[in-house]
C-alpha positions in Angstrom: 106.9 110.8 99.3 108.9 107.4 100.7 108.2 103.9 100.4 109.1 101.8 102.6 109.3 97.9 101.1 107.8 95.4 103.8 109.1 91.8 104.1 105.8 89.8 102.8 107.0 91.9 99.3 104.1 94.2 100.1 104.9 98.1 101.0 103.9 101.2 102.6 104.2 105.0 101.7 103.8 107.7 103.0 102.4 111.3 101.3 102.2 114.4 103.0 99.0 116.3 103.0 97.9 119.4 104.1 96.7 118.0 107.2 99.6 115.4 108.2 100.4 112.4 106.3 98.7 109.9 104.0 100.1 106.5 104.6 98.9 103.6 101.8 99.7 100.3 102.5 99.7 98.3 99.3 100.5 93.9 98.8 102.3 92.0 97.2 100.1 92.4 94.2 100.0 95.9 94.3 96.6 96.0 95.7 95.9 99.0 97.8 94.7 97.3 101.6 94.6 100.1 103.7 95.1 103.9 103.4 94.5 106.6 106.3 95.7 110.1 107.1 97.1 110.9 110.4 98.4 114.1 111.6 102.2 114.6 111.5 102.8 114.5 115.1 101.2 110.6 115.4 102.8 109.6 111.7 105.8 110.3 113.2 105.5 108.6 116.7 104.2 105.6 114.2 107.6 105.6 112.5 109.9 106.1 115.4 108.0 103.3 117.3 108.4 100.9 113.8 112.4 102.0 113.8 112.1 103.5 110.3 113.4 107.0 109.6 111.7 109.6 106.5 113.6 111.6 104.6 111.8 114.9 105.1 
């Protein structure tokens, strides 16, 4: 699992699953906004694409 802190104090993290990855994005509050599984292979194009790098 890695959590990535956004700039609006919010953040996103990221859970692998047996079928790819499990990326929550949460606000400021805490509030869970959005959550969606994706398979590995587009998670990491996703991250790449945003600049960030995993520890796997």
């Amino acid at each position: 699992m890695q959590t990535i802190q956004t700039p609006d104090s919010g953040s996103i993290t990221a859970r692998r699953t047996l079928v790819g990855m499990d990326l929550e994005v949460k606000d400021e509050n805490g509030d869970t906004i959005a959550t969606v599984v994706v398979s590995e292979r587009e998670a990491w194009t996703l991250f790449r694409a945003l600049g960030v790098e995993l520890l796997a």
